[in-house]
C-alpha positions in Angstrom: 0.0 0.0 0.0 1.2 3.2 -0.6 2.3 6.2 1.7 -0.4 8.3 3.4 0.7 12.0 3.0 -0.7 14.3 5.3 -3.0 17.4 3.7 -1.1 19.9 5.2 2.4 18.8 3.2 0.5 19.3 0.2 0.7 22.6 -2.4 -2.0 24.9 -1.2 -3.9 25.7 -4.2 -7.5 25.2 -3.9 -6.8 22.3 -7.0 -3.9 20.7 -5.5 -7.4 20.4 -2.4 -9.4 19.2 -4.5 -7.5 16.7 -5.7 -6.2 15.3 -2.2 -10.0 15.1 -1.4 -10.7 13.0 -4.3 -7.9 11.1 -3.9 -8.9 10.1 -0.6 -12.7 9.8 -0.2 -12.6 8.6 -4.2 -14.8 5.5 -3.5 -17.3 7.1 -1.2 -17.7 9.6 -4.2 -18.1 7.7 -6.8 -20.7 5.4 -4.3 -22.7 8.5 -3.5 -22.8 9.5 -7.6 -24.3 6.1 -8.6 -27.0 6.4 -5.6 -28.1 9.8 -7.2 -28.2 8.6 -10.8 -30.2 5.5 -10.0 -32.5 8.1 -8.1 -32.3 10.3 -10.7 -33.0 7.9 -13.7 -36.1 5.9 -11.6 -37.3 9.5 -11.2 -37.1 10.5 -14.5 -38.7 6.9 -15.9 -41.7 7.3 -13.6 -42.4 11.3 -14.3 -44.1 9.6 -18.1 -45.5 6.7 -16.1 -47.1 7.0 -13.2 -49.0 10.3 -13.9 -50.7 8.6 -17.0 -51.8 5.9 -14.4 -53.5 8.3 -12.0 -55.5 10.6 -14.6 -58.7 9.4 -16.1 -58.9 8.4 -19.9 -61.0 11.6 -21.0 -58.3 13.8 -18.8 -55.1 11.8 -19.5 -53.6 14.7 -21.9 -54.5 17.2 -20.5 -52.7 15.8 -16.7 -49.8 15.2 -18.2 -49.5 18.2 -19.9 -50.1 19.9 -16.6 -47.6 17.5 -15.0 -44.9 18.2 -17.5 -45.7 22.2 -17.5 -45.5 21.9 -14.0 -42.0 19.8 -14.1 -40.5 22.6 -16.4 -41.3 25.0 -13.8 -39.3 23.1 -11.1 -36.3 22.9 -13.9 -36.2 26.5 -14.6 -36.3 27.9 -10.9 -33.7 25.5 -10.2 -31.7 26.5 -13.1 -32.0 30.1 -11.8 -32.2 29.2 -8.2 -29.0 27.2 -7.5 -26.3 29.8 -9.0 -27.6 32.5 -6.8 -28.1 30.4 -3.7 -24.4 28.8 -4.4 -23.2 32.5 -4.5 -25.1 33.3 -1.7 -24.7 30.8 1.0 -21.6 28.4 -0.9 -22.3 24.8 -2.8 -22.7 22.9 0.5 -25.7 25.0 1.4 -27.2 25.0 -1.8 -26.4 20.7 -2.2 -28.4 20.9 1.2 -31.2 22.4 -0.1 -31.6 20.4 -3.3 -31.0 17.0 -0.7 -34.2 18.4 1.3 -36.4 19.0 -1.8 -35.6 15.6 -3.1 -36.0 14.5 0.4 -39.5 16.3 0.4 -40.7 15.1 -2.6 -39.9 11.5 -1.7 -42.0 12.0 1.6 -45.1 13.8 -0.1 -45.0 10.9 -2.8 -44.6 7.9 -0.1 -47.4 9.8 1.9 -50.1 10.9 -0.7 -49.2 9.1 -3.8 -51.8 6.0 -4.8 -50.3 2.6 -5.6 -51.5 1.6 -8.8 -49.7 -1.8 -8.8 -52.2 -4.6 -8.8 -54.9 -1.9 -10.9 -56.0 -1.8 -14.5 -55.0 1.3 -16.2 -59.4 2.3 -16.3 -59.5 1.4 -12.7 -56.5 3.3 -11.8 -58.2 6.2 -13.4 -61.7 5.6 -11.8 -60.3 5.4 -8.4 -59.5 9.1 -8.6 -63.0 10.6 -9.8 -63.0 9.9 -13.6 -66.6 10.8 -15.3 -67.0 7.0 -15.7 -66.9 6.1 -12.3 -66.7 2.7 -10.6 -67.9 -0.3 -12.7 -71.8 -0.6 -12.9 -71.8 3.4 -12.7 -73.7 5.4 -15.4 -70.8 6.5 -18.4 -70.9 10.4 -19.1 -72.0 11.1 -22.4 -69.5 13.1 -24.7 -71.0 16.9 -25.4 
């Protein structure tokens, strides 16, 4: 194994930093960066899926249309948001932040969020107040 070498005998550039931290938390890093790209890609796969589960046929479009007008709201106050919050309070802050709104979002969606699992795509839909309503209801008659 090789030679541990203290921080403090090493050039004091914020780089030459950098690059000891790497160097020494390298696995941890690259552990922590495959956690948030599984989370990131499974949230990204269900954004298309799930929604289209929970509207009703007659509203399906126009849900996910509101669901993805909604998503590219979140996407562009980020985009604006984290620079000036980085500025503001540094990139541990702002990494904090972003941790609890992921954090939040997880907790609203375990706590509200219906399981669709063992439904039908029509049930799914009927469970949440579609004009159909539960089998044996009376169907709503287009205008």
């Amino acid at each position: 194994m090789g030679q541990k070498i203290p921080l403090d005998d090493l050039p004091t550039s914020p780089f030459h930093r950098k690059v000891a931290f790497v160097a020494a938390g390298g696995p941890v890093i690259v552990t922590l960066f495959i956690v948030f790209n599984v989370a990131e890609a499974a949230g990204s796969g269900l954004q298309f899926v799930y929604p289209n589960e929970l509207f009703p046929t007659e509203l399906r479009g126009t849900g996910m249309g509101l669901a993805t007008a909604l998503s590219r709201l979140g996407s562009a106050a980020g985009t604006f948001l984290l620079p000036v919050t980085t500025a503001t309070w540094g990139s541990s802050v702002a990494l904090f932040i972003a941790a609890g709104i992921g954090a939040a979002g997880l907790l609203v969606s375990w706590r509200m969020a219906p399981e669709t699992r063992h439904l039908a795509l029509a049930q799914a839909g009927a469970r949440h107040g579609s004009p159909a309503g539960p089998p044996g209801a009376q169907a709503r008659q287009p205008l």
